[in-house]
TORVO-713052 format. One record per residue: x, y, z of N, C-alpha, C in turn; residue number from 1; residue in one letter. Coordinates in steps of 0.001 Angstrom, whole numbers, plus 500000, padded with zeros to 6 digits. Layout:
! residues N
ATOM     nX     nY     nZ    caX    caY    caZ     cX     cY     cZ seq type
ATOM      X      Y      Z      X      Y      Z      X      Y      Z NUM    A
...
! end
This chain:
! residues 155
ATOM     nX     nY     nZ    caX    caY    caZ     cX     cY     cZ seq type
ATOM 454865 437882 540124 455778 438973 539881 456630 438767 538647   1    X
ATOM 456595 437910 538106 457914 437064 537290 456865 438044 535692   2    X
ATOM 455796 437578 536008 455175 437790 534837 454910 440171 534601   3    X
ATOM 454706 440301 535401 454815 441703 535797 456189 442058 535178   4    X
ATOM 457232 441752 535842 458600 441762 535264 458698 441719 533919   5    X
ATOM 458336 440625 533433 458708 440327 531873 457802 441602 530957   6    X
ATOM 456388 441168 531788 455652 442413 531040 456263 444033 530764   7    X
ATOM 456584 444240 531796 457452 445299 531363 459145 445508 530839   8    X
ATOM 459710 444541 530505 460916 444306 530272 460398 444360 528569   9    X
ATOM 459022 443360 527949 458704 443698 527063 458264 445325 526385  10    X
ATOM 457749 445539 527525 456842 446973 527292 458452 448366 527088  11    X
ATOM 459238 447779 527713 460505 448770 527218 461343 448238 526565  12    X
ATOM 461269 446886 526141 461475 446676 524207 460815 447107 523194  13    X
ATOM 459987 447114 523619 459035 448176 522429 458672 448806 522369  14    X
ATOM 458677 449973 522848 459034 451632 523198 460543 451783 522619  15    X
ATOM 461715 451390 523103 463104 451306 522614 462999 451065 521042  16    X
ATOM 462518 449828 520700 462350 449554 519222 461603 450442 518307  17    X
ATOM 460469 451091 518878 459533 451916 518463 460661 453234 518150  18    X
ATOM 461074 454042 519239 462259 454868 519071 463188 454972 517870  19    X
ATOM 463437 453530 518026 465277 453904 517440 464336 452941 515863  20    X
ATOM 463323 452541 515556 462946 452182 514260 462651 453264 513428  21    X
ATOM 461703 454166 514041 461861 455317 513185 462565 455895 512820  22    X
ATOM 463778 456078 513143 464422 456816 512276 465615 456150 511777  23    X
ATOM 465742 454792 511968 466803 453868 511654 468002 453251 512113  24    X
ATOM 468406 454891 513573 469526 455114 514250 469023 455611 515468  25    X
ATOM 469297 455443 516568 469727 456211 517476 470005 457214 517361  26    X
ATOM 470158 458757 517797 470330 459784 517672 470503 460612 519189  27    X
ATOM 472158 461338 518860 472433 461710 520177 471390 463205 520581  28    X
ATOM 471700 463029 521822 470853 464116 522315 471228 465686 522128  29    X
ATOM 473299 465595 522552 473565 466805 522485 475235 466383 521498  30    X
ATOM 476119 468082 521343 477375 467585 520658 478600 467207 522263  31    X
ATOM 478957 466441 522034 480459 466183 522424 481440 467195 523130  32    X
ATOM 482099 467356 524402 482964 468201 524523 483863 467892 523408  33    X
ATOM 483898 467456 522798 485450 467063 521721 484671 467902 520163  34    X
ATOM 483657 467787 520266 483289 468443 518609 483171 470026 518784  35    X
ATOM 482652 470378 520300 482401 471363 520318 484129 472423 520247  36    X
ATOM 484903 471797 520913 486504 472497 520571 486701 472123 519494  37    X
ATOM 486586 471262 518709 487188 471506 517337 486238 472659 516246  38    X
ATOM 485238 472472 516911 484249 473767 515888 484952 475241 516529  39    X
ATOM 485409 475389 517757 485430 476519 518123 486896 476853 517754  40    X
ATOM 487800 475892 517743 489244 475652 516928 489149 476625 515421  41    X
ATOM 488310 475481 514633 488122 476180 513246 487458 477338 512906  42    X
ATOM 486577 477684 513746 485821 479208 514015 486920 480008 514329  43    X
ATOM 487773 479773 515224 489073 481547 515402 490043 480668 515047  44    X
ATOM 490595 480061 514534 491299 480089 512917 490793 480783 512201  45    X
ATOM 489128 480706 511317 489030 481685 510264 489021 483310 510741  46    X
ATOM 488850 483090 512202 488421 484600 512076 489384 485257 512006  47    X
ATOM 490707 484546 512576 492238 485378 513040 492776 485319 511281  48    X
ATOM 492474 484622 510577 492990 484300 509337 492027 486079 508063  49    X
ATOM 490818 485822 508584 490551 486795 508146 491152 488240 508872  50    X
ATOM 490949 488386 509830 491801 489562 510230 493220 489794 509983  51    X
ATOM 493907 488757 509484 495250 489198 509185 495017 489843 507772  52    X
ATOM 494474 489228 507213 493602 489223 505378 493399 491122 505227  53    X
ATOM 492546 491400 506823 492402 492705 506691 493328 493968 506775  54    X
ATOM 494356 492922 508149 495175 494067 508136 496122 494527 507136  55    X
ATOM 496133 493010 506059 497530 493376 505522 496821 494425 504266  56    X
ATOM 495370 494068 503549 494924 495190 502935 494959 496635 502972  57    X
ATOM 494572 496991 504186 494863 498080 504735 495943 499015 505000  58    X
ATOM 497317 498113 504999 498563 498022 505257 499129 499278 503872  59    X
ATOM 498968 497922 502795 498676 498212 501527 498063 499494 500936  60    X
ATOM 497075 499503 501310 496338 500709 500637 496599 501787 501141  61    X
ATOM 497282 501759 502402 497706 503394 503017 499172 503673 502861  62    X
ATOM 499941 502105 502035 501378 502504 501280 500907 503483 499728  63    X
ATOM 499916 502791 499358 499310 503302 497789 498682 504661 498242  64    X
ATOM 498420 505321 498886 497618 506660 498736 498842 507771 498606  65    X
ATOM 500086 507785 499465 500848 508915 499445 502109 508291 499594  66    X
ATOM 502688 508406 498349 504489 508443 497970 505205 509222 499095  67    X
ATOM 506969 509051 498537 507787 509853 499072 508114 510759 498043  68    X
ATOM 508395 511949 498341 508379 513506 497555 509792 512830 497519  69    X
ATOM 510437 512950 495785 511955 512155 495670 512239 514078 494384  70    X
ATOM 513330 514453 494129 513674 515275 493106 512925 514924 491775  71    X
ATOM 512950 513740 491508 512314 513566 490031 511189 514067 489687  72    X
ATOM 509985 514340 491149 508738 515035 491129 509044 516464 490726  73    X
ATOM 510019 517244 490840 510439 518468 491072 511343 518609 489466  74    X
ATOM 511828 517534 489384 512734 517356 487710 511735 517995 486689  75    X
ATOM 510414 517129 486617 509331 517384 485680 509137 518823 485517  76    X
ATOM 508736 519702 486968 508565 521097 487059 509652 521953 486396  77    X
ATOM 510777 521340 486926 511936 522303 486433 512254 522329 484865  78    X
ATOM 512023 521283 484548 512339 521249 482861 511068 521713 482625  79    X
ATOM 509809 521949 482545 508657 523305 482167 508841 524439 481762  80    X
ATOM 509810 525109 482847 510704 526132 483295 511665 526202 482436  81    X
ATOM 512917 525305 482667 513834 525307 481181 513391 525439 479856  82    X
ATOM 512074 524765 479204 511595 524480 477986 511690 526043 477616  83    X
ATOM 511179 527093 478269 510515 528003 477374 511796 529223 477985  84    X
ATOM 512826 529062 478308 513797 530168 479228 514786 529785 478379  85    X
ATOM 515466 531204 477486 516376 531183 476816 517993 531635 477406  86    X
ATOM 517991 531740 478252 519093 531380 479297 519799 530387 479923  87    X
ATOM 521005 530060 479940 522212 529057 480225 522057 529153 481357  88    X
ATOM 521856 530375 482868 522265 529799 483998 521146 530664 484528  89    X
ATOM 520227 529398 484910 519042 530282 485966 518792 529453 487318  90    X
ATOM 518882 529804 487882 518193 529298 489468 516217 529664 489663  91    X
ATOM 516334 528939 490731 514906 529198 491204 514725 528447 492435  92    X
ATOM 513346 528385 492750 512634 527405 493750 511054 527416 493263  93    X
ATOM 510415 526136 493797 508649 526207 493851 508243 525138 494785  94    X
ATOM 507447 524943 495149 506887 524011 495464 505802 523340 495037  95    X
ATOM 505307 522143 495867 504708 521166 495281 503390 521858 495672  96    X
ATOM 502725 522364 495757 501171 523345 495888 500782 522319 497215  97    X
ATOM 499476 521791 497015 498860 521412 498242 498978 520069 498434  98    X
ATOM 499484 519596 497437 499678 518066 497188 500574 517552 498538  99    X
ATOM 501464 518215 498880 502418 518175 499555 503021 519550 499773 100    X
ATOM 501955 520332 500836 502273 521439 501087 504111 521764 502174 101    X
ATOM 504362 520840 502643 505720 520942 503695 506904 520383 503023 102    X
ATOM 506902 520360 501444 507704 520417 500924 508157 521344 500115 103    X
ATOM 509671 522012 499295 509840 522939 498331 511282 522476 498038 104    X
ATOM 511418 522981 496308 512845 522748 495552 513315 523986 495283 105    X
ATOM 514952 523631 495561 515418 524530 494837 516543 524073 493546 106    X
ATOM 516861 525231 492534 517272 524110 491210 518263 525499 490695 107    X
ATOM 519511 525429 490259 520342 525893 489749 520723 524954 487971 108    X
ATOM 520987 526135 487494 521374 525658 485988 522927 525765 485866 109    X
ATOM 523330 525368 485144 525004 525693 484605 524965 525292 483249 110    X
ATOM 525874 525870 482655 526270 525232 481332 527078 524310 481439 111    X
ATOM 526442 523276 480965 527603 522197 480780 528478 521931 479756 112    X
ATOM 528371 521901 478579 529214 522243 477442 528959 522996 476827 113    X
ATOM 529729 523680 475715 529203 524525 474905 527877 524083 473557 114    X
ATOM 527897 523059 473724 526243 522128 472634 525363 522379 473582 115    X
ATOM 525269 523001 473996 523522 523918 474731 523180 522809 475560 116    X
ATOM 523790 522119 476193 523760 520809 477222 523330 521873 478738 117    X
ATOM 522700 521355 479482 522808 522300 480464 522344 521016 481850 118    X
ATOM 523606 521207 482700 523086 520705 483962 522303 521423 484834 119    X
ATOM 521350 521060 485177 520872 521117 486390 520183 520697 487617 120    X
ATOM 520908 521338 488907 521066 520695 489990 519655 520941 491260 121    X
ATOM 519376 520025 491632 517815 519612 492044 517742 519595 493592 122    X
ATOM 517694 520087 494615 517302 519950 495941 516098 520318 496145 123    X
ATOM 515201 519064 496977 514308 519080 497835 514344 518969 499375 124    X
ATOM 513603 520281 499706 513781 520429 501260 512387 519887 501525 125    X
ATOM 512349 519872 503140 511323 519750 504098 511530 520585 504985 126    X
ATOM 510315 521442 505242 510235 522130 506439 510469 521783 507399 127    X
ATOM 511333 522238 508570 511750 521687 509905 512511 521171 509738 128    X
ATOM 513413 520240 508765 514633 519746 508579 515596 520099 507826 129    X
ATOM 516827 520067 508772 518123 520736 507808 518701 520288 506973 130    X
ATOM 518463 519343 506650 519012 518205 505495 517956 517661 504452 131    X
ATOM 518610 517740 503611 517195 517909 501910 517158 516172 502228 132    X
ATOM 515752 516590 501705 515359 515361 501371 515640 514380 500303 133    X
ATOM 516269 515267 499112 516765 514512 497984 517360 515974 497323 134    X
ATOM 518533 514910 496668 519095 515663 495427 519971 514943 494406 135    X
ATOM 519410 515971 493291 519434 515245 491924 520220 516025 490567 136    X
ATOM 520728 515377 489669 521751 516170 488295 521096 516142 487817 137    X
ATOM 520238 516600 486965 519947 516167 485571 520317 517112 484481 138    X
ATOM 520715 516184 483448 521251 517220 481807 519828 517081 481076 139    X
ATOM 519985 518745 480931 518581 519096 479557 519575 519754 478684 140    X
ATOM 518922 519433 477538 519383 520027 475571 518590 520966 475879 141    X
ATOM 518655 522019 475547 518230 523522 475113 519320 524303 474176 142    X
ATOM 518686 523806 472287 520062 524354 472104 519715 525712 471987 143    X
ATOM 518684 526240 472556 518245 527891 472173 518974 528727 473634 144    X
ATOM 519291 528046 474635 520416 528420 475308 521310 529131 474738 145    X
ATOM 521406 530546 475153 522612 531622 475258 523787 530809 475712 146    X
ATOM 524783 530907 475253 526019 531269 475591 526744 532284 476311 147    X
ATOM 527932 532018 477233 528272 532893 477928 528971 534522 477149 148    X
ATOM 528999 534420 476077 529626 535220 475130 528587 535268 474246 149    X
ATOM 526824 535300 474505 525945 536435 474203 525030 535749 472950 150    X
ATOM 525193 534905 472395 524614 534459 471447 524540 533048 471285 151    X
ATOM 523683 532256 470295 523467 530768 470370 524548 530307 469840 152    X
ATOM 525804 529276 469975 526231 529072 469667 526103 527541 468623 153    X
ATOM 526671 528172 466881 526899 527420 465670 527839 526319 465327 154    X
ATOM 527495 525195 465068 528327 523937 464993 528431 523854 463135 155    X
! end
């Protein structure tokens, strides 16, 4: 029996040696509970890292598509209006067309000095609310502005 024994004590030394010679190492069979949480660690890290990545893009790009309607949008229109109107005190209103259909201005002129200076005063409403959304001064030169006493007035 002694010899039986050894015989196979040899016979699975060299099967073992045969094994682990080819390829130089030993080689495990499967991964580790410990590798497998750290892969699954660094897997939702990136993914939560990318999803923040997305939301804040998104965030972003739907601040960039549509402003707040402020008087200065409405300034531009109104001095159009002033450029070619040879009158010191005109009022009006318009709105912003479709761009921003639930908004509209209204704009009064005055003379501000007699040098064809002319203030005028800028409110933007919103539909459904009683309180403007903005309002604004602005001085335009028009020295082709009438005077209240009928003619352009000479320096």
């Amino acid at each position: 029996m002694r010899i039986i024994v050894a015989a196979s004590s040899a016979a699975n030394r060299r099967v073992n040696y045969v094994a682990s010679s080819s390829f130089g190492f030993r080689t495990p069979r499967a991964f580790t509970l410990i590798e497998v949480m750290i892969a699954c660690g660094i897997f939702f890290m990136a993914t939560f890292a990318i999803l923040a990545l997305v939301s804040t893009t998104l965030r972003n790009a739907r601040a960039l598509q549509r402003g707040e309607v402020d008087a200065g949008m409405a300034a531009a229109q109104v001095y159009q209006t002033l450029k070619t109107n040879r009158q010191a005190e005109v009022s009006g209103s318009g709105n912003f067309g479709e761009a921003y259909p639930d908004y509209s201005y209204e704009f009064a002129t005055q003379q501000y000095a007699s040098n064809g200076l002319l203030q005028v005063d800028i409110v933007v409403n919103r539909r459904g609310l009683r309180k403007p959304v903005d309002i604004l001064s602005i001085w335009v030169y028009n020295p082709d502005a009438k005077s209240g006493l009928g003619g352009p007035m000479f320096r």
